[in-house]
N, C-alpha and C positions, 0 to 999 in steps of 0.2 A: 193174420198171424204171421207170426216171422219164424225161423227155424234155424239153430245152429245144430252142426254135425261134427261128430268128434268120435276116433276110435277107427275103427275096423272090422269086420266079422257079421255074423246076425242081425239085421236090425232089431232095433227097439228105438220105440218113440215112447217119450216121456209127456205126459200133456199136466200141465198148474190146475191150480183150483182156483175159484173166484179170489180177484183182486191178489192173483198172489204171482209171484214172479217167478221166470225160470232157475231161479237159483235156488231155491226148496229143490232141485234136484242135485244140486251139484255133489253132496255125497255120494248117491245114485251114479253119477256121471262118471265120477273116480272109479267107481269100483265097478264098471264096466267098458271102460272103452280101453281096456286091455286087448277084451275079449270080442268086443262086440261095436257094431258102428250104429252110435247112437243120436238118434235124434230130438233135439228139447226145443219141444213149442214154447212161446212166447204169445199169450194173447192180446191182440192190438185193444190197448185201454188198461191194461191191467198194470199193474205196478211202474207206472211212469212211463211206459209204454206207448207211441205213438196210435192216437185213438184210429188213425187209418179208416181201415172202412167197414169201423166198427161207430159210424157216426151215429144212426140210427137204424132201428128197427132191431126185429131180433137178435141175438146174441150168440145161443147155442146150434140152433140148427142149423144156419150158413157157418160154422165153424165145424161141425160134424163134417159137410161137404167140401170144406178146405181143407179138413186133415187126407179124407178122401181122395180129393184132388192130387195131394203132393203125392200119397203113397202112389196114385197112377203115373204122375207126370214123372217121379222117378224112378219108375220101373221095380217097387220095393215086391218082391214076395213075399207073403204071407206073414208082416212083421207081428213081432208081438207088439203091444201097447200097455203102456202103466198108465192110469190119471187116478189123480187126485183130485175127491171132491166135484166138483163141475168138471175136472179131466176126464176121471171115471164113469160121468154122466153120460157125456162126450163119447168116450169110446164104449159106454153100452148100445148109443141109440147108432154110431158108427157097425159093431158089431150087427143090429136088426138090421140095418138099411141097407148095407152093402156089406153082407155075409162072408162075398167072395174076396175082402181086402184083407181081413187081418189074419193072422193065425193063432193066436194067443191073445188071452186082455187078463189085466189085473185091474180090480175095481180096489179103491182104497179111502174108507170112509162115506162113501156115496151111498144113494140108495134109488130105487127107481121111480121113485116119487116121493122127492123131498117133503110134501107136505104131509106124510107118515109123522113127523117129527113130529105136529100139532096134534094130531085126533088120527086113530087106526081107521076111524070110519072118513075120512077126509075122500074128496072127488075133487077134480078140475073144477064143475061147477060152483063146487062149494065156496071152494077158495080163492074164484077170479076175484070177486070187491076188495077182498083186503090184499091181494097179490097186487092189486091195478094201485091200491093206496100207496102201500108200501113202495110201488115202483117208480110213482112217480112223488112220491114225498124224496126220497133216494135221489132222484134225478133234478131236483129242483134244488138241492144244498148245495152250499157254497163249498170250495174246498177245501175251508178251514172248520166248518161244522164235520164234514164229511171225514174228515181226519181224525177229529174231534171221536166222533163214532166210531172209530175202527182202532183206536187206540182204548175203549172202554171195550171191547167186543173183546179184542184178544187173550184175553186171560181164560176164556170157556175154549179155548177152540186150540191154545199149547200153553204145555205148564213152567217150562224151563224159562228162567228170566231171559234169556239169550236171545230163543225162539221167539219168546214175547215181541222183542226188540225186532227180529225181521219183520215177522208178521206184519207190526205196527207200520214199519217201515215203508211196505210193500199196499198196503191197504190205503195208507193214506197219500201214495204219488199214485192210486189208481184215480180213472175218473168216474165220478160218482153215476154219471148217464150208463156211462158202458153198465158198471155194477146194477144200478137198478132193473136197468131192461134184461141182462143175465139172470139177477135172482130170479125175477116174475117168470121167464122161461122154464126156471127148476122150480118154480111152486106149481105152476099149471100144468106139467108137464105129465103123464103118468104113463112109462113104458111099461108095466108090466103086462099089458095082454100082450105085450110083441115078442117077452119071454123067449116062449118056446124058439123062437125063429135065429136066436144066437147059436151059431153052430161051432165059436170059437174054443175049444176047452177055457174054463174062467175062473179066476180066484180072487175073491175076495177077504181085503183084510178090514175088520174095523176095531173100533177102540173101545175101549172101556176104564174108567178112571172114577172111585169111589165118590169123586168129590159133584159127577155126574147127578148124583142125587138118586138114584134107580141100583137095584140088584143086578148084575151082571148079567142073571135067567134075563133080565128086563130088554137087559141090550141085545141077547142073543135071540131072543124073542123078536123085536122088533124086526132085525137084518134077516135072520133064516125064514122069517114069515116072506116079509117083502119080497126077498127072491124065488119063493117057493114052486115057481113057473119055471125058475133055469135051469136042466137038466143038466147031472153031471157037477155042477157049481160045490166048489171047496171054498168052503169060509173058515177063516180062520179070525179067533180073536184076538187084540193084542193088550193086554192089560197094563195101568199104569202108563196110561195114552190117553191125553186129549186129541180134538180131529185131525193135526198134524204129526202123523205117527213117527213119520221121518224125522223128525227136530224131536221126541220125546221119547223113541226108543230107538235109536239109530243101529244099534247092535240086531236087535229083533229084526227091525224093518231088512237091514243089508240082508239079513239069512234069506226071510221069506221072500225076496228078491231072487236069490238063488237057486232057491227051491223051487219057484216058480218058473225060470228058465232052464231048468236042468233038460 
């Protein structure tokens, strides 16, 4: 990963979500480095992003440990953390593993076992066959298929024509290897028995958008189940949001930003 630093004051690190680039922060970034000295990861592979020594093997857990790494190597205390999506994943399993780094996490859109989304009764076991297909069908397309794919994906995941347009943008200069070997990491992955072991105060925001297909009870159902291990955990909804809350309700997101740091 790579890291740029902007601002002054408190840190906060900002971590992307799969296949998406550090600039889904840059509203974020504005309206903090007044105040605060922030820092936005970039993950090696992801929106055009030099694949570095993200060539092979897993994806998320050596980047848990890289984030790890930098908050020791530069001496951060107890910064707070935002991610999105695989960011938020990132900084929950950061949060378990090394308790004593962060001081604050915002989880946004995440959840602690991606494959919730499939079946409530889903396991690691269940889901390795088709996570292993998925990963490596992912990793075998060319970069115009693969583009291809993330240009049809984008419309579930932000509503604004705009957003569409990053999204697309940033998915399709990722490289398909990094992305496939990431997702398989968030299908197989399942933190919640480590739950309890987050001792960061944590706030989660997720979305809800009618066009979802589910009752709202549905979404808040699925999120408040899922984390029902985190003690303390404020979830807030954000409605009239697809997964990129930031680019579909920029107003809402900036506040709950604020409130969160207060």
């Amino acid at each position: 990963m790579t890291v740029t630093v902007v601002g002054q004051g408190p840190d906060v690190i900002l971590i992307p979500g799969l296949a998406s680039s550090s600039a889904v922060w840059d509203a974020t970034v504005k309206q903090l480095s007044a105040t605060h000295r922030v820092h936005v990861v970039q993950v090696a592979g992801f929106a055009g992003a030099p694949v570095a020594g993200n060539a092979d093997g897993a994806v998320v857990g050596p980047l848990v440990e890289a984030v790890d790494g930098y908050i020791k190597a530069k001496g951060l205390k107890s910064p707070a953390v935002i991610g999105h999506s695989l960011g938020g994943f990132t900084g929950l399993l950061l949060a378990q593993r090394h308790p004593g780094s962060i001081g604050r996490l915002m989880i946004v859109d995440s959840l602690p076992f991606f494959s919730l989304l499939f079946s409530p009764a889903a396991t690691p076991e269940m889901v390795r066959p088709q996570a292993v297909q998925m990963r490596d069908a992912t990793v075998a397309m060319s970069p115009e298929a693969f583009a291809g794919q993330q240009a049809m994906g984008a419309p579930r995941f932000v509503k604004s024509a705009e957003g569409q347009k990053q999204v697309i943008a940033w998915g399709g200069a990722s490289s398909p290897s990094v992305v496939g070997r990431a997702m398989y990491d968030l299908l197989v992955t399942d933190a919640r028995g480590d739950l309890a072991k987050v001792k960061a105060p944590t706030t989660l925001l997720y979305a809800y958008d009618t066009a979802m297909g589910m009752p709202s009870t549905a979404a808040d159902r699925l999120f408040v189940d899922a984390y029902a291990g985190l003690p303390g955990l404020k979830a807030t909804r954000i409605d009239d949001a697809r997964h990129f809350i930031m680019l579909d309700q920029p107003q809402a997101f900036a506040q709950a930003v604020a409130d969160f740091l207060k």
